[in-house]
N, C-alpha and C positions, 0 to 999 in steps of 0.2 A: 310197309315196304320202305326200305332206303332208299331216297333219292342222291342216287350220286352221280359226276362228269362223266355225259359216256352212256347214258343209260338210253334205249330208245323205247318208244311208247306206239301204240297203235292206239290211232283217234279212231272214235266210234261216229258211225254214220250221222248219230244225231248233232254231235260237236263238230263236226269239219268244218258246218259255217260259220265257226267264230276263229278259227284256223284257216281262214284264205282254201277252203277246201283240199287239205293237206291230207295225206294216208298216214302220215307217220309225225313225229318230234324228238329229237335229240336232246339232252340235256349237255347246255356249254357250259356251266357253270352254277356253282352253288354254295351259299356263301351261309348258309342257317337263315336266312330272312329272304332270300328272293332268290327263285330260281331262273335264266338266262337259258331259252332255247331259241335251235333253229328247226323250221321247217324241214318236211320232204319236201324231195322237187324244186329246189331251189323256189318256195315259196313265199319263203321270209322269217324272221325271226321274233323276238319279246321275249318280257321276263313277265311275271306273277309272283305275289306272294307266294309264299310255300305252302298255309294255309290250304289257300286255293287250288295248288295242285295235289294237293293232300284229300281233297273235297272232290276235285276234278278221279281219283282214283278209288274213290271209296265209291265215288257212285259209277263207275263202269268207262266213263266218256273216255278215259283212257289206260289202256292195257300193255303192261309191261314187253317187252320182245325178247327176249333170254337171248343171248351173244353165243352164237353156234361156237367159238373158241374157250367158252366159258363153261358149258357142257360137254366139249367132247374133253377138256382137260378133268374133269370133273367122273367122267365116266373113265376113264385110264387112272384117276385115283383112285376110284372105288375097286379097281381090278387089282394094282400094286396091295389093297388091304387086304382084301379076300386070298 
């Protein structure tokens, strides 16, 4: 999966505590070596290698959020092809 600015994630129950008990993370930035988010809920922020959130998504702790503007343009394209 791509990491790119903008992306949000759903922390998994067992990770919140290393996340200020957050539900969610945005991605503020992303440079190819260190990725820069902020919490939900005005939680708080940090960066990590990319590694690490590479690692952090391969084992579940964190789950992509698809951008409801991102799908419904998405589904109005596939109808213009059809």
């Amino acid at each position: 999966m791509l990491i790119e600015e903008g992306n949000k994630y759903q922390i998994s129950q067992y990770a919140k505590g290393f996340f200020n008990s957050a539900e969610t993370m945005t991605v503020k930035s992303f440079n190819g070596i260190t990725v820069q988010f902020t919490l939900g809920d005005s939680k708080g922020h940090g960066s990590m290698p990319v590694e690490h959130m590479q690692y952090l998504l391969k084992k579940s702790n964190l789950t992509f959020i698809p951008n409801k503007r991102l799908l419904i343009n998405n589904e109005l394209n596939e109808e213009q092809i059809g």
